[in-house]
ZADO-847417 format. One record per residue (C-alpha): residue in three letters; x negated, y negated, z. Coordinates in steps of 0.5 Angstrom, whole numbers. Each point is the difference from the previous one (the first is absolute). Last residue first. Layout:
<gudrens>
ALA, X, Y, Z
...
</gudrens>
This chain:
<gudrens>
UNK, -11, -74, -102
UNK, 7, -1, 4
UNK, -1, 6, 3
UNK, -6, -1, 3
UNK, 2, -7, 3
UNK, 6, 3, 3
UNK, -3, 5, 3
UNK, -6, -5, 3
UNK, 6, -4, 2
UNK, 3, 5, 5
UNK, 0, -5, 7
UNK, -5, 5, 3
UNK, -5, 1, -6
UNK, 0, -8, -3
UNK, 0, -2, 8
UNK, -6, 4, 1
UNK, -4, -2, -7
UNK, 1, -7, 1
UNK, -3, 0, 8
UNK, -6, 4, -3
UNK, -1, -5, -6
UNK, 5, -4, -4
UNK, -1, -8, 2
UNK, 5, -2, 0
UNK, 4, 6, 4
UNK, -6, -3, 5
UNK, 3, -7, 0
UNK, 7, 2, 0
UNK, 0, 4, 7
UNK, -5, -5, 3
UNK, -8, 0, 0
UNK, -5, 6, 1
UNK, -4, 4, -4
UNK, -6, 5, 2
UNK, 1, 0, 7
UNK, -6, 6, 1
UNK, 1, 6, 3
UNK, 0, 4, -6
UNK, 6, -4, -2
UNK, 4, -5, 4
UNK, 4, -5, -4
UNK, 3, -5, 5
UNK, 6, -4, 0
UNK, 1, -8, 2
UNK, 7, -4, 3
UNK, 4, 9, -1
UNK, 6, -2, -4
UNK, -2, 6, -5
UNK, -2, 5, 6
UNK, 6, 4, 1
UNK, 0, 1, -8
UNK, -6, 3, 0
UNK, 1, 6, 4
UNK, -7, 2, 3
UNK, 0, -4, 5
UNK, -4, -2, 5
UNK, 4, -7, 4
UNK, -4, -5, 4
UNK, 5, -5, 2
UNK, -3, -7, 4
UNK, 6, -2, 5
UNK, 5, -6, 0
UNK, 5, 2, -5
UNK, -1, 8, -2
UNK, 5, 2, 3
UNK, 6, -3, -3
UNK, -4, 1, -7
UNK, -1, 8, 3
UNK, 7, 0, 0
UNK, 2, 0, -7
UNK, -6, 4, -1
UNK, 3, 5, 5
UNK, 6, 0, -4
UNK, -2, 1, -7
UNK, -4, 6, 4
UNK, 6, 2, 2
UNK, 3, 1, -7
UNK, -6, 3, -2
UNK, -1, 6, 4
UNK, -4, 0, 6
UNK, -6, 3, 2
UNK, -5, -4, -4
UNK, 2, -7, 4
UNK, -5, -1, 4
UNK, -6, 2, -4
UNK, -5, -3, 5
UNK, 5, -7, 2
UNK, -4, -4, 5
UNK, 2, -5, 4
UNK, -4, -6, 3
UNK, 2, -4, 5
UNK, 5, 5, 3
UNK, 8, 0, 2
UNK, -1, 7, 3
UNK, 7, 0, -1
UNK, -2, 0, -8
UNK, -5, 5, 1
UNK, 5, 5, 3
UNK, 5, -2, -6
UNK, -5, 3, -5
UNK, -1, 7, 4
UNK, 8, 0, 2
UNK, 0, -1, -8
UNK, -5, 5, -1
UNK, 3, 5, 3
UNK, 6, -1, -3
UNK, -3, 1, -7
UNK, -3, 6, 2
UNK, 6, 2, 2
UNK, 1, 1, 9
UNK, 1, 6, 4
UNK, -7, 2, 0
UNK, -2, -7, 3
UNK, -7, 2, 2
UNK, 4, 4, 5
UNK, 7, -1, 0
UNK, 3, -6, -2
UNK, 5, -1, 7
UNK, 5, -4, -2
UNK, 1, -5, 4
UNK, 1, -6, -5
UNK, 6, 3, -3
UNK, 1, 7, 4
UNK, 3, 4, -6
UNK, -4, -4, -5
UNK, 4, -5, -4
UNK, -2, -6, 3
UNK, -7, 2, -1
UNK, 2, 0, -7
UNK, 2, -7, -1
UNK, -5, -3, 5
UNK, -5, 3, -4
UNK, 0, -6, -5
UNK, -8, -2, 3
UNK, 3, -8, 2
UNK, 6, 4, 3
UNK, -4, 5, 3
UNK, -5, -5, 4
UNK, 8, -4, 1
UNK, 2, 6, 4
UNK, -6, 1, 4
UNK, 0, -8, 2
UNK, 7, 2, 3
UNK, -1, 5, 3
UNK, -4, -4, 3
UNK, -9, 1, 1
UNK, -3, 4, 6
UNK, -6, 3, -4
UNK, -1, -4, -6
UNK, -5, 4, -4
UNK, 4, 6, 1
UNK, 7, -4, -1
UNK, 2, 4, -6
UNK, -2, 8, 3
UNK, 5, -2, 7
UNK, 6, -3, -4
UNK, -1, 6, -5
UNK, -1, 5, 6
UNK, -4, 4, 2
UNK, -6, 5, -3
UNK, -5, -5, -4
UNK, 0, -2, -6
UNK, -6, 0, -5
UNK, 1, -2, -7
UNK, -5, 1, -5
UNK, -1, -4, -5
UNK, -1, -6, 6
UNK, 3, -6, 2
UNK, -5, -5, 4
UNK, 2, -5, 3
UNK, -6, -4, 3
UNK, -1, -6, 5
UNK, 0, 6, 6
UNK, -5, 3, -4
UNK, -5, -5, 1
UNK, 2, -1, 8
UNK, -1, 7, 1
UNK, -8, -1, -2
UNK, -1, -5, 3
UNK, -3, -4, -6
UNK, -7, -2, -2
UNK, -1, 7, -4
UNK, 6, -4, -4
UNK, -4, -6, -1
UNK, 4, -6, 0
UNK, 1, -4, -6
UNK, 8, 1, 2
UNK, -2, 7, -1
UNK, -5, 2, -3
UNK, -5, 5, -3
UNK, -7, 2, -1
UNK, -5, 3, -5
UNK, -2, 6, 1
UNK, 0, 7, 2
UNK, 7, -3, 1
UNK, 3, 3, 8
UNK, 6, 5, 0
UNK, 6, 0, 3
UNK, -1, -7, 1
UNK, 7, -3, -2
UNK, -3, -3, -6
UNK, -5, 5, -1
UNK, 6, 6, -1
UNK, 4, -6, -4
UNK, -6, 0, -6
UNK, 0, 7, 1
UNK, 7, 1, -1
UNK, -2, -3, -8
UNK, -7, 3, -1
UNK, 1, 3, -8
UNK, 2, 7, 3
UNK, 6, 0, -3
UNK, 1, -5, -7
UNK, 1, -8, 2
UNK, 4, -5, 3
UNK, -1, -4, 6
UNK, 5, -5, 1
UNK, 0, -7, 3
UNK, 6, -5, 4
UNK, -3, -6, 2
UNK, 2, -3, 7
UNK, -7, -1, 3
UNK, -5, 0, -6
UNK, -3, 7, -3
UNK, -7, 0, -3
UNK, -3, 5, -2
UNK, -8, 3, -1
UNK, -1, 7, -1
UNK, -8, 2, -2
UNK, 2, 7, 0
UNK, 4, 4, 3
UNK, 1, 8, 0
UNK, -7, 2, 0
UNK, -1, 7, -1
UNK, 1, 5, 7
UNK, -4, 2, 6
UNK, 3, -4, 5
UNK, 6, -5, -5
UNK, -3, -5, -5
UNK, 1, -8, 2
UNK, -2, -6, -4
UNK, 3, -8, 2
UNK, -4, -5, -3
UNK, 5, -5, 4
UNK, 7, 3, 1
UNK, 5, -6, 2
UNK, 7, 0, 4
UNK, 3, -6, 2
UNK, 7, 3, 4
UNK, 1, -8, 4
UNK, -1, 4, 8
UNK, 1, -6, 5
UNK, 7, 4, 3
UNK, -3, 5, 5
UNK, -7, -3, 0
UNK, -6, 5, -2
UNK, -6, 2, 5
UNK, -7, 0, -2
UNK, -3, 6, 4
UNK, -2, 4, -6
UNK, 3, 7, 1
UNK, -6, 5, -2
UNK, 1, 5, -5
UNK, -3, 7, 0
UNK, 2, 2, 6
UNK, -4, 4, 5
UNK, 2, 8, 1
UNK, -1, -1, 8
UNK, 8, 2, 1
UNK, -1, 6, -5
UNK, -6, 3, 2
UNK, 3, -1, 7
UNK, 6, 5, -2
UNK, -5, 4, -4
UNK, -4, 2, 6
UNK, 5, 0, 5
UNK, 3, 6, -3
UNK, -6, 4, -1
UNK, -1, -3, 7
UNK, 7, 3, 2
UNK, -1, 7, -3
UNK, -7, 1, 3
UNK, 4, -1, 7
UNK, 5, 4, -1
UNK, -5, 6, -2
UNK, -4, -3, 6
UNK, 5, 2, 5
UNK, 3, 6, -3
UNK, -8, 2, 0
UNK, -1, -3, 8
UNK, 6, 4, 1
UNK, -3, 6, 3
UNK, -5, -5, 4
UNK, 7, 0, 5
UNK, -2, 7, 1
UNK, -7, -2, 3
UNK, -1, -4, 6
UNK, 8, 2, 2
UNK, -1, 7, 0
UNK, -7, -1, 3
UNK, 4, -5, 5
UNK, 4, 6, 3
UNK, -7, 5, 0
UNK, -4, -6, 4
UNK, 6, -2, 5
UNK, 0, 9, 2
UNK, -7, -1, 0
UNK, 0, -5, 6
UNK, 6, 1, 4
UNK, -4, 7, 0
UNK, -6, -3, 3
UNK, -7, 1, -3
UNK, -6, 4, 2
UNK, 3, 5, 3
UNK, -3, 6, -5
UNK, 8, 1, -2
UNK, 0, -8, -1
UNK, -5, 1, -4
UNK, 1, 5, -5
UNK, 8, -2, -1
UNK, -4, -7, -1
UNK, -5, 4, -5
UNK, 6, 4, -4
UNK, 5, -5, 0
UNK, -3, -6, -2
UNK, -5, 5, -6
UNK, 7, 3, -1
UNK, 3, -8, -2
UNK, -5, -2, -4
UNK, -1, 6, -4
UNK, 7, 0, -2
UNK, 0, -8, -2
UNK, -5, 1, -5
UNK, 4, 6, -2
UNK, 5, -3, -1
UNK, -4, -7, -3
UNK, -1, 5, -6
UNK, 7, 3, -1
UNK, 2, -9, 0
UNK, -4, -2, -6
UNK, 1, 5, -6
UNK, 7, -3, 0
UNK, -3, -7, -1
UNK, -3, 2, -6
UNK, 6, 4, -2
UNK, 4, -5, 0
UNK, -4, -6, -3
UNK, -1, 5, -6
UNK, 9, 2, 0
UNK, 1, -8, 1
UNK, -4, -1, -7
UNK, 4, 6, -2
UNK, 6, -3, 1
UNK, -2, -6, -4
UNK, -2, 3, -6
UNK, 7, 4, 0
UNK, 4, -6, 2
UNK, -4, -3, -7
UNK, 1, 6, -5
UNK, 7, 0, 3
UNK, 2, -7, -2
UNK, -3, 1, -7
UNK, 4, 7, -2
UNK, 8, -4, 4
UNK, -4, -6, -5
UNK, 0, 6, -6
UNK, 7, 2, 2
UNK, 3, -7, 0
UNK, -3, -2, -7
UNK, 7, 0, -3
UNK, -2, -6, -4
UNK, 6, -5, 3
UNK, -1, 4, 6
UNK, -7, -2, 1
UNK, 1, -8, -2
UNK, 6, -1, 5
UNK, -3, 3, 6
UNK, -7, -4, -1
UNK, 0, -3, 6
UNK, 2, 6, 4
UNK, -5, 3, -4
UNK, -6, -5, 1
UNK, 1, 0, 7
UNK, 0, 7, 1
UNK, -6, 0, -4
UNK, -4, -5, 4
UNK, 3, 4, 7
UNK, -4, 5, -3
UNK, -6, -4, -1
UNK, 0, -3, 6
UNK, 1, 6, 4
UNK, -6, 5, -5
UNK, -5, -6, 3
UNK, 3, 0, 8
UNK, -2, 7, -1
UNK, -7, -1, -4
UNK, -1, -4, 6
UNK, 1, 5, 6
UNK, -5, 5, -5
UNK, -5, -4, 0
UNK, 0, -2, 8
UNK, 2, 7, 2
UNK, -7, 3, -1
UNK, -4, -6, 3
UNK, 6, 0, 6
UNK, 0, 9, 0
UNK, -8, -1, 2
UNK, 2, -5, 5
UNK, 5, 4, 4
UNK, -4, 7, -2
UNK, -7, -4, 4
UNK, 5, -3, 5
UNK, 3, 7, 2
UNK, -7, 4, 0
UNK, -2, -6, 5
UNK, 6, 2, 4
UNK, -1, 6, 1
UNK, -6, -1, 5
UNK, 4, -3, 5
UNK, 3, 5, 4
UNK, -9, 3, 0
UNK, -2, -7, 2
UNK, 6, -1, 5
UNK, -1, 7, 3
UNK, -8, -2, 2
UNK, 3, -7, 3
UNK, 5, 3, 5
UNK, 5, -4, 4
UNK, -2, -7, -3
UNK, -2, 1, -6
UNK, 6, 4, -1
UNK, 4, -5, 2
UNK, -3, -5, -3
UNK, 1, 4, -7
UNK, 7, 0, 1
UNK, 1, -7, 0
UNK, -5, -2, -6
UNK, 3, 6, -4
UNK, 6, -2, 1
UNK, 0, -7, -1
UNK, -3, 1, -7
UNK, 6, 5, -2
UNK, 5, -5, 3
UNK, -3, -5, -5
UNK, 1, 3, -5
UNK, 6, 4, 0
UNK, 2, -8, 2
UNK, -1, -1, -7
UNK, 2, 5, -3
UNK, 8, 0, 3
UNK, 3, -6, -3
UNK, -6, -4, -3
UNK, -1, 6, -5
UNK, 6, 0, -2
UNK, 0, -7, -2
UNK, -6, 0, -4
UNK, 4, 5, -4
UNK, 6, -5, 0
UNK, -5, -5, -3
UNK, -2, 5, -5
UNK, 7, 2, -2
UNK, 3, -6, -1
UNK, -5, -6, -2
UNK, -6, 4, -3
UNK, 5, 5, -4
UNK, 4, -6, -2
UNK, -7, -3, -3
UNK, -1, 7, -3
UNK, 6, -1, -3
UNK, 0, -6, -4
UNK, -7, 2, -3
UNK, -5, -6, 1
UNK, -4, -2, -6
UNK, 5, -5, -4
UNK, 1, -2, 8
UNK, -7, -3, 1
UNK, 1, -4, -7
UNK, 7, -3, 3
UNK, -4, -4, 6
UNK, 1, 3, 7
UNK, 4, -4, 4
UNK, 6, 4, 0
UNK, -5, 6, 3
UNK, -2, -4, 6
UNK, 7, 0, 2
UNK, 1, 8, 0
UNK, -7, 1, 3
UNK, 2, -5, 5
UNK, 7, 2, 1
UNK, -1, 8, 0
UNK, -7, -1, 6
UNK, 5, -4, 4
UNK, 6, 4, 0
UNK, -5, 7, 0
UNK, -3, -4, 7
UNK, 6, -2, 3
UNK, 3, 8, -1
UNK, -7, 3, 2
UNK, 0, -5, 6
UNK, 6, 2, 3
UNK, 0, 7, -1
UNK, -8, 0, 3
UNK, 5, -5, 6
UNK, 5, 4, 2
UNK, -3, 6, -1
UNK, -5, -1, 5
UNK, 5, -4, 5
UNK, 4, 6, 0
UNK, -6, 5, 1
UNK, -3, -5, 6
UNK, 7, 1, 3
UNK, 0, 8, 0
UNK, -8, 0, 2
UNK, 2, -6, 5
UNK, 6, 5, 3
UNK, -4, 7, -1
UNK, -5, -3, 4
UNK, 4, -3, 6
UNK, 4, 7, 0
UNK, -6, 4, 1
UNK, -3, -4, 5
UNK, 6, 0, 5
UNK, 0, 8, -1
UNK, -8, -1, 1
UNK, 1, -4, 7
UNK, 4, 6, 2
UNK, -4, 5, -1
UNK, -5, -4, 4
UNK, 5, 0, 5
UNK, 1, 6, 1
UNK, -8, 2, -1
UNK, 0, -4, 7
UNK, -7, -4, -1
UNK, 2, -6, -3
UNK, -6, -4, 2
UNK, -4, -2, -8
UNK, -4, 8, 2
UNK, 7, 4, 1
UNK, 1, -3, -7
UNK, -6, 4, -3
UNK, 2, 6, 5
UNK, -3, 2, 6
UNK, 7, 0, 4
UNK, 2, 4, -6
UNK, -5, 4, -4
UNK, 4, 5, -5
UNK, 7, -4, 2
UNK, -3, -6, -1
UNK, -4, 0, -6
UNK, 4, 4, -5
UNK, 4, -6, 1
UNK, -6, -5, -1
UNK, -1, 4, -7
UNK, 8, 0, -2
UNK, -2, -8, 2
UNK, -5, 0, -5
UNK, 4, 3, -6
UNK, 6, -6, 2
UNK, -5, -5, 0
UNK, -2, 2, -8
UNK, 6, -3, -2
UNK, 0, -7, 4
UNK, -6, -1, -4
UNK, 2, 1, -7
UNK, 5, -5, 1
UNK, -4, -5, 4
UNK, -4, 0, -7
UNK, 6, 0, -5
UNK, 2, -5, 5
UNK, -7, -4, 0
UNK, 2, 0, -9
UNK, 6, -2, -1
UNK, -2, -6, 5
UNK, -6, -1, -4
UNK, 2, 1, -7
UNK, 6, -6, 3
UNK, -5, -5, 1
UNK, -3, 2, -7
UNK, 6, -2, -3
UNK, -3, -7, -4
UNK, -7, 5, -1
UNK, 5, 5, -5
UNK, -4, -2, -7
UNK, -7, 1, 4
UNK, 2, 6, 4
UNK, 2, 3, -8
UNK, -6, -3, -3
UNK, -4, 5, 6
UNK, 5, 5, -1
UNK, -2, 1, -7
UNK, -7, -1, 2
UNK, 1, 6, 3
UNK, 3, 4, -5
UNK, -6, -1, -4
UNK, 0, -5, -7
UNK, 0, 3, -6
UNK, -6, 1, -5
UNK, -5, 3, 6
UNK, -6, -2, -2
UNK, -7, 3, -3
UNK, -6, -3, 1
UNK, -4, 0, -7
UNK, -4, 5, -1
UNK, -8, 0, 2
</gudrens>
């Protein structure tokens, strides 16, 4: 016998069970959103029932349904019906309230709970997780399918439940006033619930492919926007305007096979309903013509065959939003339950008892499915020392600082702050005792004041200021036509790349860190700034460990220790003087980036 075979995506009920599950903490307000949907519901099929009482009294009078419970004079029955009408239609109307009230209430807090989770989930998912993640797809995931699962919770819900209601209320009243039109009434409704789930297995694939093609053209979106600069300057707008159309195409389509299953739904559950509706009208005429049933009670079974089945009309737009939503569903609580790669240690860190020594021990690392690009690296950084990592690209340098702030965890071996192991550390704590000044410098869209003190939230004007003094910002920021309130623009569009990585530079300072590390800090800025930053890198780096990767030499020759990564290995290491002393890697760098080699070549 064959393997069993299962459903390789999970069923749009179990969705809503995940979803119950997440929402437990407003269960309260589920159940109090839910009996007004329900007491709703009721209070609008009275009125059906009173039309039939009325019926009633003026064909049968003081031998009435209410003529029976001791009001005899049909005047006063007909009151007692006028005052009945008005009391159902004020709770239906109080109850309809209440119900928007509170499912659009809900769905606002619901979608703000499940956006804040899954966004602050994802911070603390590790760097290796996002090298496969599209940027676009995780901004489909936490705007339009939040907001998908929104709009379904605005209307779909209580369509639902008022659909439920219906058919158990209507259905004790048929059962009640005349069993052999009940079962006839009620036939339809097994083909209605058969095509609701034949649509759900159909819809299922199809809704999924939807919020797929979404995040993929929200991913492209992104990647355009992004890359503005790079498509103008290869005049490649045609060719993306081309690439974007492909995939809004494909995204259409997918709608259009959800749309035509859906569509397909609704002519058969009219059919269905037509037959129950002249079934009601022809048997009840029947019976009530033979006097076997009484005028009140067949005008209340035609009037609530109406209400019985019309509102199964709906049940395909209802199920269709509702499919949408566990789509949706699916990969947001995917992305919420996506479990980290690495764990936080729970030893905590004190604020100002951090020295900064930094050691790797037997440390190897290669990236998921790629060659190794450390091996068997061991250094030793005193607290306050000053060492650079050189070395050609590729040779390892930013992943030895990657492993450090736990981007990433060694293959093997172990590393070090202050003797501790950093798996040991809280997680926030070791990141906290590390500035870390990258290549690429990312600001956020504010101020210059607000980008500077982004590590130290609440800090002074005045500390700000000294930070940009110390990265020999404050010249150019001065400048600017707000000063330190000028907004950079996204990303810092409106800074230089050598004035992006002075806020970058002075950012870390303010952040006043144990450790400081420079990663290709001063690539972006020309030489007499970068003169400058050295000369303020000596201020800064009193009292604090300094971690510099440079491929420009000569900002590493007072470095306390510099070593030469090659292959992922150190291969030499030793002070400025010391490795050009020695004439290997380092030796033949200096002598390409300083000029030498030429000279040489020309003097021979």
């Amino acid at each position: 016998m064959g393997a069993r075979r299962h459903n390789a995506n999970p069923t749009s009920i179990q969705a809503l069970v995940r979803l119950l599950r997440y929402a437990r903490g407003h269960r309260g307000r589920i159940g109090l959103a839910t009996a007004c949907s329900v007491l709703n519901k009721i209070f609008d099929v009275l009125p059906e029932i009173l039309i039939g009482i009325a019926i009633d009294v003026v064909v049968r009078r003081d031998q009435s349904f209410i003529a029976a419970l001791g009001i005899v004079e049909p005047w006063d029955q007909v009151l007692l019906l006028g005052v009945l009408t008005i009391l159902v239609w004020a709770f239906e109307s109080l109850f309809e309230f209440l119900l928007l009230v509170l499912w659009r209430n809900l769905a606002q807090s619901l979608q703000h709970d499940l956006r804040i989770d899954a966004y602050g989930h994802l911070q603390d998912l590790d760097m290796a997780w996002f090298e496969e993640a599209s940027t676009g797809n995780l901004i489909a995931i936490l705007n339009d399918d939040i907001n998908q699962l929104e709009r379904f919770l605005d209307g779909g819900a209580n369509a639902l439940i008022q659909v439920v209601t219906t058919v158990a209320a209507v259905g004790s009243v048929f059962f009640y006033l005349s069993p052999q039109i009940a079962v006839l009434a009620f036939m339809p409704i097994p083909v209605i619930i058969a095509g609701a789930f034949w649509f759900l297995r159909r819809a299922q694939p199809l809704y999924a492919g939807v919020r797929e093609r979404v995040g993929l053209l929200s991913a492209r979106l992104a990647n355009n926007i992004s890359g503005i600069a790079t498509i103008k300057s290869f005049t490649r707008e045609h060719y993306e305007l081309e690439e974007l159309r492909a995939d809004s195409e494909a995204y259409m389509e997918a709608n259009r096979k959800a749309i035509r299953v859906s569509s397909a739904f609704i002519p058969v559950i009219r059919m269905a309903i037509l037959a129950g509706f002249v079934a009601t009208l022809l048997l009840g005429g029947k019976l009530t013509l033979a006097g076997e049933m009484q005028a009140g009670a067949y005008g209340v079974l035609v009037f609530l065959t109406q209400r019985l089945l019309w509102p199964l009309t709906r049940v395909a737009e209802t199920v269709d939003l509702f499919e949408r939503a566990m789509a949706s569903t699916r990969r947001i609580l995917n992305l919420i339950e996506t479990p980290f790669g690495i764990q936080s240690g729970s030893r905590r860190l004190p604020a100002a008892g951090v020295s900064g020594a930094v050691a790797f021990r037997d440390v190897s690392f290669a990236y998921a499915g790629g060659p190794t690009v450390l091996s068997d690296i061991d250094l030793d950084i005193p607290a306050g020392a000053n060492v650079a990592l050189v070395g050609q690209t590729g040779s390892g340098k930013s992943t030895l600082v990657k492993l450090l702030l736990r981007f990433y965890e060694p293959d093997r071996g172990r590393v070090s702050l202050d003797g501790i192991d950093i798996q040991d550390i809280e997680l926030q704590d070791l990141r906290r005792a590390i500035g870390l000044v990258s290549q690429d410098v990312f600001l956020f869209h504010g101020t210059v004041a607000e980008n500077i003190a982004y590590g130290l939230p609440g800090a002074d004007r005045e500390a700000v200021i000294a930070a940009a003094r110390a990265a020999e910002a404050h010249a150019f920021i001065s400048a600017l036509p707000r000063g330190y309130d000028t907004v950079v623009g996204e990303r810092g569009q409106k800074l230089s790349g050598g004035q992006r990585q002075r806020v970058s530079i002075a950012r870390a300072v303010l952040k006043d860190p144990p450790v400081l590390v420079l990663d290709e800090a001063t690539s972006a800025v020309d030489n007499e700034t970068e003169a400058a930053i050295q000369r303020s890198m000596r201020i800064i780096a009193r009292g604090r460990t300094i971690i510099v990767i440079a491929h420009r030499l000569s900002t590493i020759v007072d470095a306390d220790r510099i070593y030469v990564l090659d292959g992922g290995r150190v291969v030499e290491q030793g002070n400025h003087e010391e490795l050009l002393t020695c004439g290997g890697i380092y030796a033949a760098l200096w002598r390409v980036q300083t000029g030498s080699a030429a000279a040489q070549r020309e003097d021979a």
